[in-house]
Structure formats: structure tokens, C-alpha cells
C-alpha positions as CSV (number, residue, x, y, z in Angstrom):
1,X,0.0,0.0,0.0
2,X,2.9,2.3,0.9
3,X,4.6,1.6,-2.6
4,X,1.4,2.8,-4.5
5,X,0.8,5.4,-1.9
6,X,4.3,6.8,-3.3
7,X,4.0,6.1,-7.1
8,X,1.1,8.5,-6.3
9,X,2.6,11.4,-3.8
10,X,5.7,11.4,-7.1
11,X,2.8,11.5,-10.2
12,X,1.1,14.3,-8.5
13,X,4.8,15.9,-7.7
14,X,5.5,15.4,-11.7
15,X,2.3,16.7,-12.7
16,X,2.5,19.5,-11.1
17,X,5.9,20.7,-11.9
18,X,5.2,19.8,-16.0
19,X,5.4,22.6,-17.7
20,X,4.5,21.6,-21.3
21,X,1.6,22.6,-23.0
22,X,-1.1,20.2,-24.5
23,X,-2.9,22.1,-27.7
24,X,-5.3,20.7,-29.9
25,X,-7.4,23.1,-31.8
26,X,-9.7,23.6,-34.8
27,X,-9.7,27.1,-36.8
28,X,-12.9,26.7,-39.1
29,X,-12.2,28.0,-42.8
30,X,-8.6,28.3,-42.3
31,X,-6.1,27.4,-45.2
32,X,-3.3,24.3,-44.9
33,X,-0.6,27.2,-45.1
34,X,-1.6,29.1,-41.9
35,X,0.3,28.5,-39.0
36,X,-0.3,28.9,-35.3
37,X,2.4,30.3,-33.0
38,X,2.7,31.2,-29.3
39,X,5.2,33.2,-27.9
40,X,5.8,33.7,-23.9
41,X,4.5,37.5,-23.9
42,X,6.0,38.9,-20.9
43,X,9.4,37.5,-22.4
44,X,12.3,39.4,-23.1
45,X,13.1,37.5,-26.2
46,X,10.1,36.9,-28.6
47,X,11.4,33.8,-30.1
48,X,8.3,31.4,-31.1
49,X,8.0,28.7,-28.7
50,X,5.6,26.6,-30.5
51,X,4.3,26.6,-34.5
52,X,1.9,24.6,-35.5
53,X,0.7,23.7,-38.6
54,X,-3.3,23.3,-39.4
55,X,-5.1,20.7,-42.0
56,X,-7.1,20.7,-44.6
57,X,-9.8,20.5,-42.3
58,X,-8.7,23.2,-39.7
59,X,-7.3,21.3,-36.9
60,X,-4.1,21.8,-35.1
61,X,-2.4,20.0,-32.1
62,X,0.7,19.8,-30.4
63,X,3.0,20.6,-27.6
64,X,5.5,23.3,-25.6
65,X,7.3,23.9,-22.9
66,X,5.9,26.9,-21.0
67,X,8.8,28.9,-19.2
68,X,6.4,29.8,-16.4
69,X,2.7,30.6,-16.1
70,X,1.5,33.6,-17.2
71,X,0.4,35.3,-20.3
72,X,0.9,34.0,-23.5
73,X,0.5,35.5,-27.3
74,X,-1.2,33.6,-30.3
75,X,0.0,34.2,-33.6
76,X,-2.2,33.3,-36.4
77,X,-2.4,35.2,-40.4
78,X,-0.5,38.0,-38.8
79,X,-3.2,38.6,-36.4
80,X,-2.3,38.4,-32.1
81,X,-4.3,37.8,-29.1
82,X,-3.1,37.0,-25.5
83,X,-4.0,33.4,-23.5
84,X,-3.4,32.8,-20.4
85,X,-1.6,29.1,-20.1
86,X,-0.4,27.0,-17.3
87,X,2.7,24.1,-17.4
88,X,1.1,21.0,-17.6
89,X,-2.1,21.4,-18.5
90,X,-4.3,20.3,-21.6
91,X,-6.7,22.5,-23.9
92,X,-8.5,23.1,-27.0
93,X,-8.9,26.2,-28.5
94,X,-11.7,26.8,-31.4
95,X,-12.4,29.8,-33.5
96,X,-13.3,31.3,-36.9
97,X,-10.7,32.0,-39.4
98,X,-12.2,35.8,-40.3
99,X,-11.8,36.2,-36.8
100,X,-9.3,34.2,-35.0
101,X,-7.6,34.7,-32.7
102,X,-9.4,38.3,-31.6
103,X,-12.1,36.0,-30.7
104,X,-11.5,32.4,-29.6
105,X,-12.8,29.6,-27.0
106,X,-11.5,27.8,-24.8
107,X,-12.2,24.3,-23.0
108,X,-10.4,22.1,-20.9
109,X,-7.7,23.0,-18.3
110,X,-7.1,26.7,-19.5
111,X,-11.2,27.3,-19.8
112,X,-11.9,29.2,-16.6
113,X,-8.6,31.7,-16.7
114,X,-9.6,32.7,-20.0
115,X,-12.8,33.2,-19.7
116,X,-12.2,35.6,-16.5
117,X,-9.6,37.0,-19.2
118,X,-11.6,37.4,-21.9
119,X,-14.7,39.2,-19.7
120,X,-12.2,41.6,-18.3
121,X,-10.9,42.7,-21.7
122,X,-14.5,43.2,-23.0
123,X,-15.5,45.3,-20.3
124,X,-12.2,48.0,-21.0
125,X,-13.2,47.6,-24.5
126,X,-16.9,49.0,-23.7
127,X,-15.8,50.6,-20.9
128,X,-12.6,52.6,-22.8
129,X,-15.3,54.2,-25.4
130,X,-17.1,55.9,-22.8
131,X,-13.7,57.8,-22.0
132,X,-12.5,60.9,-23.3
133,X,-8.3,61.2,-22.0
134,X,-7.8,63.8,-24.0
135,X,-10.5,65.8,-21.8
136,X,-9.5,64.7,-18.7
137,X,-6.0,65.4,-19.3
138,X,-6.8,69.3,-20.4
139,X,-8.1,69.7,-16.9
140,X,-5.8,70.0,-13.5
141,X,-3.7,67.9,-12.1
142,X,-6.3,67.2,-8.9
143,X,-9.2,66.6,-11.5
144,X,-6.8,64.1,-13.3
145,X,-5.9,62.2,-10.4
146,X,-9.1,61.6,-9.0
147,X,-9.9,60.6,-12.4
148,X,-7.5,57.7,-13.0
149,X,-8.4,56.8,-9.3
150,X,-12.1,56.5,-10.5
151,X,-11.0,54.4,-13.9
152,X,-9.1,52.1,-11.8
153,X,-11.9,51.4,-8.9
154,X,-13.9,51.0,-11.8
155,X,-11.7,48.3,-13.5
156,X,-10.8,46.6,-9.9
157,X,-14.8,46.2,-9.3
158,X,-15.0,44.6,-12.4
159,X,-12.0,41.8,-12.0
160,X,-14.3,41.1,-9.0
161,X,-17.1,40.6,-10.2
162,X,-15.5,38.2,-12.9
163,X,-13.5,36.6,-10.5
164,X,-16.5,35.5,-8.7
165,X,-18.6,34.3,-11.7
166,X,-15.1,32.4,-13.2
167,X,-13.8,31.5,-10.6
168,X,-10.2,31.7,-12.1
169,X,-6.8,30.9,-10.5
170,X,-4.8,33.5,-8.5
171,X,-1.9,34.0,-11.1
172,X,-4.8,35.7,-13.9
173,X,-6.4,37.5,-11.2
174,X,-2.8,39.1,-10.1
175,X,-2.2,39.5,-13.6
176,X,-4.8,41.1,-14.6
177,X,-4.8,44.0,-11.4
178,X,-1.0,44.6,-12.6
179,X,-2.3,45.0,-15.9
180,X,-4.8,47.6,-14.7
181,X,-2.2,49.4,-12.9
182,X,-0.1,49.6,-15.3
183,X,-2.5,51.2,-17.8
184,X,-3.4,53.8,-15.0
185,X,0.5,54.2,-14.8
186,X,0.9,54.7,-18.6
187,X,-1.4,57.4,-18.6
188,X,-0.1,59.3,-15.8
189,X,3.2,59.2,-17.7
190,X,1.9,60.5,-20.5
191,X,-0.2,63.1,-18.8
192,X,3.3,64.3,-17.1
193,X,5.3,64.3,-21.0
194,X,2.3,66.3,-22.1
195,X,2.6,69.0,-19.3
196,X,6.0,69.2,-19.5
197,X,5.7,69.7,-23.4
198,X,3.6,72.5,-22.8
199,X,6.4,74.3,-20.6
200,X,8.9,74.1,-23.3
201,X,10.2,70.9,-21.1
202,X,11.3,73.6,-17.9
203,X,14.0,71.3,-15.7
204,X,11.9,73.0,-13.0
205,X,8.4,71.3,-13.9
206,X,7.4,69.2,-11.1
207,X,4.1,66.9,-10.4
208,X,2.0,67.6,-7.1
209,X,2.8,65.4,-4.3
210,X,-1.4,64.1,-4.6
211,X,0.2,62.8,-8.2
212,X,3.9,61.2,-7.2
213,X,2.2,59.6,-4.3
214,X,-0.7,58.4,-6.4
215,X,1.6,57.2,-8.6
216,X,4.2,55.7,-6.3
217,X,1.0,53.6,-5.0
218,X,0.3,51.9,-8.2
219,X,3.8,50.4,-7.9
220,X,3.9,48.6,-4.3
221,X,5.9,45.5,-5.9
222,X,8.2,47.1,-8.8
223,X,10.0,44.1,-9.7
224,X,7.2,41.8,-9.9
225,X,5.2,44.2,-12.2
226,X,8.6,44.6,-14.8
227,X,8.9,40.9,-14.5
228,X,5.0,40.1,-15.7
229,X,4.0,43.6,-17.9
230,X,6.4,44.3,-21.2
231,X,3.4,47.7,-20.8
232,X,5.4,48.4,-17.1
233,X,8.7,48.7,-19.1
234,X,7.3,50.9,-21.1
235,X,6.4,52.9,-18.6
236,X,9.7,52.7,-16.7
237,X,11.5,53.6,-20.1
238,X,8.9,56.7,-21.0
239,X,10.0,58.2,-17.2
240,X,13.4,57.5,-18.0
241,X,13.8,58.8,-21.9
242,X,14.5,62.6,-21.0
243,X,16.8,61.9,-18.8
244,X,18.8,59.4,-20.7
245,X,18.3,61.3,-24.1
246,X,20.5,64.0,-22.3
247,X,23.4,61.3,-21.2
248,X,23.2,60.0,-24.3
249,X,23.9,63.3,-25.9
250,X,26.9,64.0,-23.6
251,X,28.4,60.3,-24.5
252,X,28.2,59.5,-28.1
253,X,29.5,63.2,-29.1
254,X,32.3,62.7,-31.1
255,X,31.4,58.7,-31.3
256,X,30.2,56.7,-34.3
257,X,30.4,53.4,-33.4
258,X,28.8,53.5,-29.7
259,X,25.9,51.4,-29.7
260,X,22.5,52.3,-27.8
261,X,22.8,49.3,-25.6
262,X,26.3,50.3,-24.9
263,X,24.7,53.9,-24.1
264,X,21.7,52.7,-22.0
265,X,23.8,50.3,-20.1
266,X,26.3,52.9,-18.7
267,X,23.1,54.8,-18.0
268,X,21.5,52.7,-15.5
269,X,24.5,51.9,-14.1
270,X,24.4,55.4,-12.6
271,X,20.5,54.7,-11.3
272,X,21.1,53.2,-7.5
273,X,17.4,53.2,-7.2
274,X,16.7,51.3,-10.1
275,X,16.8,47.4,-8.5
276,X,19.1,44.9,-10.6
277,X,16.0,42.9,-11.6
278,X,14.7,46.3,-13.3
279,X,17.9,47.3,-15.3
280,X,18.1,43.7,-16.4
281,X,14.6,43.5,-18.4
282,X,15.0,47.0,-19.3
283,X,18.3,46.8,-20.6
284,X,17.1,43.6,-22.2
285,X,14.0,45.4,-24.0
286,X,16.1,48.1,-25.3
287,X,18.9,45.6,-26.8
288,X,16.4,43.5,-28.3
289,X,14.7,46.8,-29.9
290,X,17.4,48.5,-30.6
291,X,20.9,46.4,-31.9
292,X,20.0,42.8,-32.4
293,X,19.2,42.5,-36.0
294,X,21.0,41.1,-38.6
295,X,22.1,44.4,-40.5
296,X,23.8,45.2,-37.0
297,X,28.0,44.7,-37.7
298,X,29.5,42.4,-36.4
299,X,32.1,44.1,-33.9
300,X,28.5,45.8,-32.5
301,X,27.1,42.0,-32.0
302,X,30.4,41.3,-30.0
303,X,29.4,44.3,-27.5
304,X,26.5,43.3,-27.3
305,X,27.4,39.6,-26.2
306,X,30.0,40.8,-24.0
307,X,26.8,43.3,-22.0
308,X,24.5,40.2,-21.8
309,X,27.7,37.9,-20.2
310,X,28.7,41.0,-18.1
311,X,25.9,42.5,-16.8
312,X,22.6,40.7,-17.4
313,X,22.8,39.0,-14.2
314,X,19.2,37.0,-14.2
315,X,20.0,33.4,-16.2
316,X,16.6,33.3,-17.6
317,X,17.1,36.5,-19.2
318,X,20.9,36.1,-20.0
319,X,19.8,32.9,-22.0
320,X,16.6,34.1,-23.7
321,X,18.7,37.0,-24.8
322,X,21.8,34.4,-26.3
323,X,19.2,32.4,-28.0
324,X,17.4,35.1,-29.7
325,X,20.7,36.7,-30.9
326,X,21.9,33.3,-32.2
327,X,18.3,33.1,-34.3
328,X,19.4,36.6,-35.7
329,X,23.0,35.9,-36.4
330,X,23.9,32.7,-36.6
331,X,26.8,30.8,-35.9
332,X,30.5,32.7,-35.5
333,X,32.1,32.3,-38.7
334,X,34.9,29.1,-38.1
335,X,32.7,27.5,-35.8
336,X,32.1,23.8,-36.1
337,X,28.8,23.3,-38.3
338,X,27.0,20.6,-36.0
339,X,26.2,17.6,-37.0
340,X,22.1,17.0,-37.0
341,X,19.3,14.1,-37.2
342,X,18.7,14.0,-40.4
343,X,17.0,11.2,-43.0
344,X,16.5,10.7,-46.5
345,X,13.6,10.2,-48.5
346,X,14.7,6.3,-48.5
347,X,14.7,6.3,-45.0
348,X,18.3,6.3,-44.7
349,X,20.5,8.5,-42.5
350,X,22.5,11.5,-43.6
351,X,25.4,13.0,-41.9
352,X,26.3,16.6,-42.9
353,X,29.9,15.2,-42.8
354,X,29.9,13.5,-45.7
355,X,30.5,16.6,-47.8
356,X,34.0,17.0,-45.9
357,X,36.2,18.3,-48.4
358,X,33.9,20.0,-50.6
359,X,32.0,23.4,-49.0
360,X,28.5,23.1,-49.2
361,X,25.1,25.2,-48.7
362,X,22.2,24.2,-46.4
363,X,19.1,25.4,-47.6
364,X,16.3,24.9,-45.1
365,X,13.0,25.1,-46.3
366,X,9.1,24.3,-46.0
367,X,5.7,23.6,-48.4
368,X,4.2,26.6,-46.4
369,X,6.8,29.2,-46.5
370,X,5.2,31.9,-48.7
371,X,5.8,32.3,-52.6
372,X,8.5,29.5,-52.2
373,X,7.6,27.9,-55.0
374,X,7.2,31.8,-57.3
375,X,9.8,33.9,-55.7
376,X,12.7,31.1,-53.8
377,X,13.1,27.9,-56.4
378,X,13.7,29.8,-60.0
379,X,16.5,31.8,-58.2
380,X,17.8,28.7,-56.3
381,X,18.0,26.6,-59.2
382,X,20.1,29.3,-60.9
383,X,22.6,29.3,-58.2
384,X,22.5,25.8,-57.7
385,X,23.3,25.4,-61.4
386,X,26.0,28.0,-61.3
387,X,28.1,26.4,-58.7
388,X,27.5,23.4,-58.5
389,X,30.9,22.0,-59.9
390,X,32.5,23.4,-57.2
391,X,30.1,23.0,-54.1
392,X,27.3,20.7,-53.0
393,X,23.9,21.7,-52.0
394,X,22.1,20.0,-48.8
395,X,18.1,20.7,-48.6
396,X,16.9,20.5,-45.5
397,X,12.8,20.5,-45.7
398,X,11.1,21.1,-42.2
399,X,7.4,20.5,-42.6
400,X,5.6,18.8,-40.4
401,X,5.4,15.0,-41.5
402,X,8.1,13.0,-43.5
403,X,5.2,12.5,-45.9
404,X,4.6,16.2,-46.5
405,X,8.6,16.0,-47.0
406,X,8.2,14.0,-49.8
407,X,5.5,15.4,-51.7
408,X,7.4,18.8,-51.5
409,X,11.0,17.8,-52.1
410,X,9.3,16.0,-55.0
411,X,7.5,19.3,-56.4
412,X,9.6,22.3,-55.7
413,X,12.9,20.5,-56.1
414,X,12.6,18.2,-59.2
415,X,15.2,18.8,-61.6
416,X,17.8,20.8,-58.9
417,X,20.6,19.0,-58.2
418,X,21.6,18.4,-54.5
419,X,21.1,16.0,-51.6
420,X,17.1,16.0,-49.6
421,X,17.0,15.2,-46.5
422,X,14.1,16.0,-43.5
423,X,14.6,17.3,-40.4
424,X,12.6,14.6,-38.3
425,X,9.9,16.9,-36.2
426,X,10.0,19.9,-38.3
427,X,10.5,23.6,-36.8
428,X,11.0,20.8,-33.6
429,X,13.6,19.1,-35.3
430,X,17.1,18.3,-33.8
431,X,18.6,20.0,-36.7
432,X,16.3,23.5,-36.5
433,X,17.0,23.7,-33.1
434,X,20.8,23.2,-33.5
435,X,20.8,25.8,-36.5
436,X,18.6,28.4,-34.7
437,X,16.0,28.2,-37.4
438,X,12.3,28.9,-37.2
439,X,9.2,29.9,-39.2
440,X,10.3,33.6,-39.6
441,X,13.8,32.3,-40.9
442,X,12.3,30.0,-43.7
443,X,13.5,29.8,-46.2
444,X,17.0,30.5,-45.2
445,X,21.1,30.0,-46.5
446,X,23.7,28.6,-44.7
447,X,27.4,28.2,-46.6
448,X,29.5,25.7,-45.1
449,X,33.5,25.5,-45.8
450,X,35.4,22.2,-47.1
451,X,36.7,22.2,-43.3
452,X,33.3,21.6,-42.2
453,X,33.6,25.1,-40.7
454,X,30.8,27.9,-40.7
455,X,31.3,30.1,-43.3
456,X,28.5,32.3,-43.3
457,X,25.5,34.1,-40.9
458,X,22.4,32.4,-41.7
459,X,20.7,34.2,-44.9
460,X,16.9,34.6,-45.9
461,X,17.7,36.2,-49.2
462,X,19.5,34.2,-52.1
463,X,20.0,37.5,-54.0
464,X,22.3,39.8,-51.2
465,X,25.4,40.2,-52.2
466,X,27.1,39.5,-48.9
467,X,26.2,35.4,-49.5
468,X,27.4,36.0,-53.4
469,X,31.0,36.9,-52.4
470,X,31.3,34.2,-49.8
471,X,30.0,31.5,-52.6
472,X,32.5,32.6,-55.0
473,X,35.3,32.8,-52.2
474,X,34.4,29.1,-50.9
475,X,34.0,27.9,-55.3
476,X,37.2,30.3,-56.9
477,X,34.4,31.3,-59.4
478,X,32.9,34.9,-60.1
479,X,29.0,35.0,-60.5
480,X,27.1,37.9,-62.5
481,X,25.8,40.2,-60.5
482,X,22.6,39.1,-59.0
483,X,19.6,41.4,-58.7
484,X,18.9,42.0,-54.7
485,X,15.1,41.9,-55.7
486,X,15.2,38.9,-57.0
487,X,13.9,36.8,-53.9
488,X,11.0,38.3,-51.8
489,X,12.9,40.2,-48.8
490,X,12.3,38.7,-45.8
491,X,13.8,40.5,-42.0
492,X,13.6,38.4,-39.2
493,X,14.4,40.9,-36.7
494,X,11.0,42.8,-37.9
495,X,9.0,39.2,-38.4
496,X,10.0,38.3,-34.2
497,X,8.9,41.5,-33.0
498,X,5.3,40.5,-34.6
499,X,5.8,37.7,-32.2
500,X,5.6,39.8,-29.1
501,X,3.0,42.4,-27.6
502,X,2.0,45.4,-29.6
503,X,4.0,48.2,-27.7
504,X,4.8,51.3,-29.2
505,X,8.5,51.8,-28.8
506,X,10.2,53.7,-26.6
507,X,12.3,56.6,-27.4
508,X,15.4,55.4,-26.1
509,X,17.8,55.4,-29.4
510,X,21.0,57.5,-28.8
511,X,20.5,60.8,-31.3
């Protein structure tokens, strides 16, 4: 009895330490090609944790690790919504395709958090029309107070009432009365930038103490609010920009390779009242804004890795932010390529090694990456045909089943010469996850040396210039000028910010 007894204290333990995701789902009148991400929203880094693909008949399903519980954003045609998702548990999620995700429903384990959720953002939605901010804030500072005091006892009633008729869990509850504060804290902000504005920005301006207090108030637990609202950093940064436009002024003069990370870093190391957990999610969201994209040069990257190793002390945040910078950049150049799981249409394995001693270019690809077939393959084949006396070519497809593999290495590729292989799992294959590659990356370009040594960043256009020169440096041969516009452009930097909350940036770049 005791041995069962235990088998069943460590299931529960398990259960409820599990932190992946169960998702099955059905989108009525969506199309094969849509996908279905979700990103962790109050993340620093807005790397994709899941995609899913959906069938012919609308349904999705699969599984992800969720970092912690908390807010979450779909993904879906280029549309967002937010979900509120706990480790470990299971849940379907149904909507309309002319409407999804801005209106969804939920069942199973996730059913009574989001439909507390869901109640409270329809109230703000009706209640936010009845509003006129622009009114309040032509008023005086007392009238304005009192009435953000009255908007947020409004909003707080309401999360009780829907609290008791949904009975949700603690964490959406807490989440949702943080979120509430800091939209009353938002506004405040911008009612101070507007005031100050309209004193020709005097140094002497200053708020009534009814206001600072009011507003100190609204932030009783600072580092849990920058921890779970990416809106809270906002706010943080809006106070901030005045100051640290003027520091930045007095720092970059003369200076044309200082970097705005490098700029905002020295900044708050000069703010003792700014707690370590702050600067490191602020520094974070102004890195990830400002400097990690490809077009960023690479002695900039190397600051910026040396900032993240150096003084992002939080490992959670220190990772997220290494990850997403290797998505954007890549591999350093003379860095092993890695070996990967990888299988042939046969069946039989492929090592990437077997190309040792002649450099080679990974192309990964998928059915559903847009205008593949229009605007990738007729300027692949050309390059394929150019060099491929010198070189070898290694397509990598990720869909989603081995049989999809086939039918698209079958029909995009026929006639290219090169070696198809699948990466077992998809965008969860051993090989994405050891090249960095996901759904905004696709396709992409990858050159490899004879050494077996990365030669190149990871590339999403055939036709830049950069990946020419380094396929005629690894070949000996001289290719005719290729047209930039030849391949539909694609930025990834631009494509994972979609990924993450809509929040109007912050104007923190160094002038």
C-alpha cells in the first residue's frame, strides 16, 4: 500500500511541476498554409516557442514547454491575441478564421482563466469608449488624479465581479490588477510628458505630491510588475527617456560606433534606485529593440554579447537573450557546423559530414513558407546550377510529417541538383534547433566550408550580395551580379517583434 501510496505522492509531484503545454485546436475555414504560434508575452526575447501547422480541415495540435505561467501571445495570419496558459495542462482552443484569434474559445484545463480573461478585456473595451483622455487630461492635475483613481476602482470592481462568476486561478487574477495598474500608470506618464511639453520641457516642472504619491502607489511590488507587464517597461522607459536622451547626448559626441545598448547600459549603471531585476529586463528590451538585427555589424554584436555575459545577471534572461541573438546571427564564422538528425527520402540517415572536403550550402526550407515555390526555387536553381561544380547543396525541408517531406521535395525541387534530407519533427527538429532556425527564418542559407567550418550568418535572401561573395570565395568562381530583388525580402528581426505584444516603442535610441 505504501509503494502505491508513493508512485502516487511522485505522479502528483510530476504533474505539477510539468510545464509543457497540450494544444489541440480547430480554426474553421482556415487554409493548410496558416500556421499557429505562441510566444511567452511577458518575455524578453520573442522567439516562437511553439508553430503549429493546421489541416485541410482546420485542426491543429501539439505541444511546448511553457517557461512559467502567465500570459501568452497567439500568432495566427498575422493577427495576435493574448492566452493565459499554465505548465502541464491540456486545452483546446476553437475559433473562426475571419476572426481568430481576436475571438477564440476555450475548454479544458485553461477554460476558466480565459474566460475571466476574456470578460475583463471586454468590459475595457466597452468601458474605454465611454472615455474621453484627451478631456481629462486638459483639466488639472487634482481633477486628473481623482480621475484615473475613479477608472481604476472601476476596472478593480470589475475583475471582482469576474472573479467571482469564473472562478479563475490567482496568477490571472494578479495579472490582470497589474495589468490595470499599469495602464493607470501609462497614462499618468503621458499626462506628465504632455505638461512638461507644454512648458517648453522647464528642468523646474514638477508633479504635485497628490500625483507622485498616487503614482508611487500603483507600484507597491516594482519588480514583480517589470517581471510580468512588457506595458510596465514601457512605462519605466517613458520616465526614463528625458533623462537618458541628455546622457546619451553628452556620451556619443564625437562617437560613431557607440551602440545604444552600450549607451543605455552605462546609463542605469548610474540609477542606485533602479533594483538589478529592473535594469536587467530594461536593458534587455532596449537591446532587443534596438541592436539585435542582422544588418547590425558584427564588432557591435560582439558588444552586445559581451553586455549580456557581463551585466545581465538574471540566467533566464541572459539565456533568452543568447538564444534570440543566435536566431538573428547565426553561428560565429569558423565554428564547427554541428552535426544533425537528419534522414532521407529512402529512410536512410544523412550525416552533414559526408560533404567534408567540398564546402557546401544548407538550404532549409518548407511547403508553407510563402511564394516559395514563385519567388525562392527559380533563383535557387540558378545558383544551384551555377556552382555546383565546385560546391554541394544540402536541402533541408522542415514540414511537419516525413510525408509532406516527400511530396514537397518531390515538387519544388525536381530537376535541382543536390542531396534532400528532412529534419525529423519539423521547426522541432534536432537540426532546427541546432541551427537556430524557425518559421520567420524559412526559407533560409547557410554556406559551409570544405573544413566543415561555418562560413557564413544564416541568410533569408539568395540575391544579397554579402552570401554571393562568400559562394564565390568558398568555389574560386565569379558570379554575375545578381539582382537583390530577386527573392522576396524577408527580416527576421522585424518578423520576431510581430511575435511579441504590440507596444509602441520607446524613445530610447542615442541621437
Amino acid at each position: 500500500m505504501k509503494k502505491y501510496l508513493l508512485l502516487f505522492v511522485i505522479a502528483i509531484f510530476v504533474m505539477s511541476c510539468s510545464k509543457k503545454v497540450e494544444v489541440k485546436g480547430k480554426i474553421a475555414g482556415s487554409s493548410p498554409l496558416d500556421r499557429i504560434e505562441f510566444v511567452e508575452a511577458s518575455g524578453v526575447a520573442t522567439l516562437p516557442l511553439a508553430n503549429f501547422g493546421i489541416d485541410k480541415d482546420g485542426n491543429f495540435t501539439g505541444t511546448f514547454e511553457a517557461p512559467k505561467n502567465g500570459m501568452y501571445v497567439i500568432n495566427y495570419a498575422g493577427k495576435q491575441n493574448l492566452i493565459f496558459l499554465k505548465g502541464g495542462q491540456k486545452l483546446n482552443i476553437s475559433g473562426n478564421s475571419a476572426t481568430f484569434p481576436n475571438e477564440y474559445v476555450v475548454t479544458g484545463d485553461a477554460k476558466s482563466d480565459n474566460d475571466f480573461f476574456q470578460a475583463c478585456q471586454k468590459f475595457l473595451t466597452t468601458y474605454g469608449q465611454t472615455l474621453n483622455i484627451q478631456q481629462l487630461a486638459s483639466g488639472d492635475e487634482g481633477a486628473y488624479v481623482k480621475a484615473m483613481q475613479k477608472i481604476e476602482a472601476d476596472i478593480n470592481k470589475n475583475i471582482e465581479e469576474n472573479e467571482k462568476k469564473f472562478n479563475p486561478g490567482k496568477e490571472v487574477v494578479e495579472w490582470k490588477k497589474i495589468d490595470a495598474k499599469t495602464a493607470i500608470l501609462n497614462l499618468l506618464v503621458n499626462y506628465e510628458m504632455t505638461k512638461k511639453q507644454m512648458q517648453g520641457n522647464n528642468p523646474s516642472f514638477k508633479l504635485g505630491k497628490a500625483f507622485t504619491d498616487y503614482e508611487t502607489k500603483l507600484q507597491e511590488n516594482k519588480d514583480n510588475m517589470v517581471k510580468t507587464s512588457p506595458f510596465y517597461r514601457q512605462y519605466l522607459l517613458t520616465k526614463m527617456s528625458a533623462d537618458f536622451q541628455t546622457f546619451a547626448q553628452a556620451k556619443a559626441q564625437g562617437k560613431t560606433d557607440i551602440t545604444t545598448s552600450e549607451l543605455f547600459n552605462q546609463f542605469l549603471k548610474g540609477k542606485k534606485e533602479v533594483s538589478q531585476t529592473e535594469k536587467d529586463y530594461l536593458l534587455a528590451f532596449v537591446m532587443a529593440q534596438s541592436d539585435m538585427h542582422p544588418q547590425t555589424p558584427a564588432a557591435s554584436t560582439d558588444k552586445i554579447k559581451k553586455i549580456i555575459e557581463e551585466d545581465i545577471k538574471d540566467a533566464t534572461i541572459k539565456a533568452d537573450l543568447k538564444k534570440m541573438l543566435f536566431a538573428i546571427n547565426g553561428f560565429k564564422i569558423g565554428d564547427d557546423a554541428p552535426e544533425a538528425t537528419l534522414v532521407k527520402q529512402d529512410g536512410k540517415a544523412y550525416k552533414l559530414s559526408e560533404n567534408k572536403g567540398k564546402p557546401y550550402m544548407l538550404v532549409f526550407y518548407a511547403s508553407w513558407n510563402p511564394y516559395i515555390a514563385e519567388g525562392t526555387m527559380p533563383v535557387l536553381k540558378e545558383v544551384v546550377n551555377f556552382y555546383k561544380s565546385k560546391m554541394n547543396f544540402v536541402f533541408v525541408n522542415l514540414d511537419d510529417t516525413k510525408d509532406q517531406f516527400t511530396k514537397t521535395s518531390n515538387a519544388l525541387l525536381k530537376g535541382i541538383p543536390g542531396t534532400n534530407v528532412y529534419g525529423d519533427g519539423g521547426l522541432n527538429s534536432d537540426v532546427a534547433k541546432k541551427y537556430g532556425v524557425y518559421g520567420f527564418k524559412l526559407p533560409s542559407f547557410i554556406v559551409v566550408d570544405k573544413d566543415g567550418k561555418v562560413a557564413s550568418r544564416s541568410f533569408v535572401n539568395l540575391g544579397d550580395q554579402d552570401l554571393i561573395t562568400i559562394l564565390d570565395k568558398q568555389t574560386g568562381l565569379s558570379a554575375p551580379k545578381v539582382d537583390p530583388a530577386a527573392q522576396l525580402q524577408i527580416d527576421p528581426s522585424a518578423l520576431q517583434q510581430q511575435a511579441a505584444p504590440q507596444v509602441e516603442k520607446v524613445p530610447v535610441e542615442a541621437k
